[in-house]
Backbone as CSV, one residue per row, in Angstrom:
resi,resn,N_x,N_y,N_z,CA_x,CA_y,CA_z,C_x,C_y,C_z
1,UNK,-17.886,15.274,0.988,-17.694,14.153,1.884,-18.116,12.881,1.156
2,UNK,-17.521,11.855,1.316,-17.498,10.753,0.439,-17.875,9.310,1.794
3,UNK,-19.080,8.788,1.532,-19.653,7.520,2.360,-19.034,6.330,1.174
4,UNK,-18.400,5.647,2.653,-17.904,4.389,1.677,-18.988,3.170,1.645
5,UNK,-19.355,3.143,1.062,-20.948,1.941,1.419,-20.306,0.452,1.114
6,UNK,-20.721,-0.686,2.145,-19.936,-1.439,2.104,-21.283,-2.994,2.250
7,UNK,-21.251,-3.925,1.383,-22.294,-4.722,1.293,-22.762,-5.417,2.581
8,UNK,-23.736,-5.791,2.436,-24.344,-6.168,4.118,-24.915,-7.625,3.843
9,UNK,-23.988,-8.781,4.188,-24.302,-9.969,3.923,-23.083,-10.206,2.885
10,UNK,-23.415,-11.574,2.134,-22.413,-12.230,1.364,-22.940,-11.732,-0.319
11,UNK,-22.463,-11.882,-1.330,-22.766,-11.387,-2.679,-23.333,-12.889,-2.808
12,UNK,-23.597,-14.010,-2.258,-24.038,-14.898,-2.628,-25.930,-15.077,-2.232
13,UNK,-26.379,-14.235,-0.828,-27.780,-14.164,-0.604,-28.161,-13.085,-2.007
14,UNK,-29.137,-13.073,-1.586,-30.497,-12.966,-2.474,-30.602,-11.302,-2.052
15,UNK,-30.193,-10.747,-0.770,-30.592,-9.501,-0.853,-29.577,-8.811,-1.033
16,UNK,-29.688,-7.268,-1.631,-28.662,-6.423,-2.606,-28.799,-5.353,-1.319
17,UNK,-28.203,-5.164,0.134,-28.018,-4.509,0.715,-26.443,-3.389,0.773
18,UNK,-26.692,-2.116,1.101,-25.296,-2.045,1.782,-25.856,-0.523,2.192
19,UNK,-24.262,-0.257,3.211,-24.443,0.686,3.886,-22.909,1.318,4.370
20,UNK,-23.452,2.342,5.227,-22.219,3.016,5.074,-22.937,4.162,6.715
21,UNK,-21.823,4.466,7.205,-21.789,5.658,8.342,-21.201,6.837,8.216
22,UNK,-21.639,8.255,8.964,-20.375,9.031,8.995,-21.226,10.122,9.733
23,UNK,-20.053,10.247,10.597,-20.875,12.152,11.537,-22.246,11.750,12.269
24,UNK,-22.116,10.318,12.907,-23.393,10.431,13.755,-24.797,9.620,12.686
25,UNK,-24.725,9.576,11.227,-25.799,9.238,10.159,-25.165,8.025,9.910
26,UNK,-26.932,7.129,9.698,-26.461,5.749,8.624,-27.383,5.772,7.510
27,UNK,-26.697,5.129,6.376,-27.548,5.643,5.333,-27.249,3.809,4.706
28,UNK,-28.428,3.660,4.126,-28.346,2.518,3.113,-29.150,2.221,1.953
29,UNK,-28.728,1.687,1.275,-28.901,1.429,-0.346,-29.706,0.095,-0.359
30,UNK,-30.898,0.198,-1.105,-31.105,-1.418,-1.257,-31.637,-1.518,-2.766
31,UNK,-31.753,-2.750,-3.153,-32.033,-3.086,-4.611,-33.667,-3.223,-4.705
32,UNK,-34.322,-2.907,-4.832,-35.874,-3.563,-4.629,-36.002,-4.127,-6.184
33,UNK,-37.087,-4.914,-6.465,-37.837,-5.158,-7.292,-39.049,-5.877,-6.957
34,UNK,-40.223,-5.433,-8.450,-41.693,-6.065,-7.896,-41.641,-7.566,-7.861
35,UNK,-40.696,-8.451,-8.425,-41.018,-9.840,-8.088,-39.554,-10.371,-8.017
36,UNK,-39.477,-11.589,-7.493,-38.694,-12.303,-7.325,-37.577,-12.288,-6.204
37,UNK,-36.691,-13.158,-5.961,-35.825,-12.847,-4.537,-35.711,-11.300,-4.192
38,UNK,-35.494,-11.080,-2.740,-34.982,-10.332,-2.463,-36.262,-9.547,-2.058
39,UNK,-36.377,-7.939,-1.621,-36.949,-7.089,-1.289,-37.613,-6.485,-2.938
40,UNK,-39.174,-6.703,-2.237,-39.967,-6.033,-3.217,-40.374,-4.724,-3.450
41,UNK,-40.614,-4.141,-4.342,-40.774,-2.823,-3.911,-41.061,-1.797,-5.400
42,UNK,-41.096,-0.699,-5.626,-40.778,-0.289,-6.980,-39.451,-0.710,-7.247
43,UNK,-38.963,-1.137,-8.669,-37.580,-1.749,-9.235,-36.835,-0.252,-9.050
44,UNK,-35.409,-0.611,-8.536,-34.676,0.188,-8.405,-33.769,0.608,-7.205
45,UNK,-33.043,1.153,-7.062,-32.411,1.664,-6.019,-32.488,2.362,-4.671
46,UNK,-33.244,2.098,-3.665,-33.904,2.589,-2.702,-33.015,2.776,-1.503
47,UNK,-32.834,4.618,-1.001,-31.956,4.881,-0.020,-32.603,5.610,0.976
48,UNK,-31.964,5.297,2.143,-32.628,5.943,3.458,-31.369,6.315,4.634
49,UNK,-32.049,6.981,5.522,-31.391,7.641,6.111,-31.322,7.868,7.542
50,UNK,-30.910,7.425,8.601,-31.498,7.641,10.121,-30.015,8.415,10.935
51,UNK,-30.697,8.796,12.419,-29.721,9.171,13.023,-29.247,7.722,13.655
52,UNK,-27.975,7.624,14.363,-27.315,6.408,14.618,-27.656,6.423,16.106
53,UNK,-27.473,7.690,16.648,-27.694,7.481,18.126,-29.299,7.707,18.707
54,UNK,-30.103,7.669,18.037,-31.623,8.213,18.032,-32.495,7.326,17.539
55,UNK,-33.430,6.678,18.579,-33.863,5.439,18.212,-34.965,5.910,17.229
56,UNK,-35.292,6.215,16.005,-36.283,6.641,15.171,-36.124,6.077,14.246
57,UNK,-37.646,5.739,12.858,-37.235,4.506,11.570,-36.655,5.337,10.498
58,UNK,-36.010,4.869,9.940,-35.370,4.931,8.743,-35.948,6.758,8.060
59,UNK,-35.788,7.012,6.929,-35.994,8.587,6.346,-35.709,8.265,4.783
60,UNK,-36.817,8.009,3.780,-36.276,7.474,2.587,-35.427,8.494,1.531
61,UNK,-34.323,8.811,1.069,-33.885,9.998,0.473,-35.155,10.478,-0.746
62,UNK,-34.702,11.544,-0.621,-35.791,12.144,-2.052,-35.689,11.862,-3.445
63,UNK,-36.213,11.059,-3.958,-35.951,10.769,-5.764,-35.351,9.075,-5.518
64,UNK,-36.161,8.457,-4.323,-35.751,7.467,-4.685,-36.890,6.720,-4.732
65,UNK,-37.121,5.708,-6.017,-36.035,4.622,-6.306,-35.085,4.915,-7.092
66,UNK,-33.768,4.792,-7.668,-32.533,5.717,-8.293,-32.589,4.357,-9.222
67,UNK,-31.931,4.758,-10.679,-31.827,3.806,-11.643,-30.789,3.368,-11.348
68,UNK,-29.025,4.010,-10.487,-28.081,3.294,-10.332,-27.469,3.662,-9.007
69,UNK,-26.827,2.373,-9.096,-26.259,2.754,-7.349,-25.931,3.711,-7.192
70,UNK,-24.836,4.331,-8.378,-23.820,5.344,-7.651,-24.700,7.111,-7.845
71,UNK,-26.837,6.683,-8.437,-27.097,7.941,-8.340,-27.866,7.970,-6.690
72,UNK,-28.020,6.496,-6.586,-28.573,6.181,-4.836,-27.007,7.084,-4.529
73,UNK,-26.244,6.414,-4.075,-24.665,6.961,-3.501,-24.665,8.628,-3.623
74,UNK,-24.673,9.253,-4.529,-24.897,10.174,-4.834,-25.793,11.176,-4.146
75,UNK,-26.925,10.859,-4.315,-27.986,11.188,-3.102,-27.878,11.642,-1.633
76,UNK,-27.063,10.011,-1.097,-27.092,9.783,-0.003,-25.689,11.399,0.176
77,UNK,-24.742,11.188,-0.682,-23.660,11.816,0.112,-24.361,13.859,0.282
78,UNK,-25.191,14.313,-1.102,-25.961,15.406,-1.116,-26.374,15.793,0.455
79,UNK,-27.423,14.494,1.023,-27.976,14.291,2.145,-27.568,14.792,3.167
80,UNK,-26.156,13.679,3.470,-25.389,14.199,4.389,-24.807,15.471,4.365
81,UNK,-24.456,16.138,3.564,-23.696,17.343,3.250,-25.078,18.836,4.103
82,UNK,-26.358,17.912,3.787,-27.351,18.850,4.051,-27.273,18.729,5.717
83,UNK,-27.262,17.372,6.011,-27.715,17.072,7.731,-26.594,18.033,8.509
84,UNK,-25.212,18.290,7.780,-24.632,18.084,8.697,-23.757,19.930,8.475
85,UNK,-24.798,20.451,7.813,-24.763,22.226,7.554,-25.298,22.812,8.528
């Protein structure tokens, strides 16, 4: 199963968001780093995971912060494949 993750905001702000739905799950990708614009955090690729209809916080995937999006992406789609066995 393939999540199409789609940016959240303009490529012109400061934060490196995006996200994507499917089967009830939202999952999103963010860019962190320890300084400067944007969300701080360990540097790297940080993905999480919630149910859509279930008011509960976020679920960070396992092995993240990811060195590249598409191993965040990657992750996330593993994830789902698990939630939804």
């Amino acid at each position: 199963m393939t999540l199409h993750f789609s940016r959240v905001g303009s490529a012109a702000e400061e934060l490196e968001i995006w996200s994507a739905s499917e089967l009830g799950f939202s999952f999103v990708i963010s860019n962190e780093s320890r300084d400067g614009p944007g969300l701080h955090g360990k540097p790297g690729f940080v993905a999480s995971w919630r149910p859509i209809h279930i008011n509960k916080p976020a679920i960070r995937v396992g092995g993240s912060p990811f060195k590249t999006f598409a191993e965040a992406e990657t992750a996330c789609e593993a994830m789902l494949a698990h939630l939804i066995r």
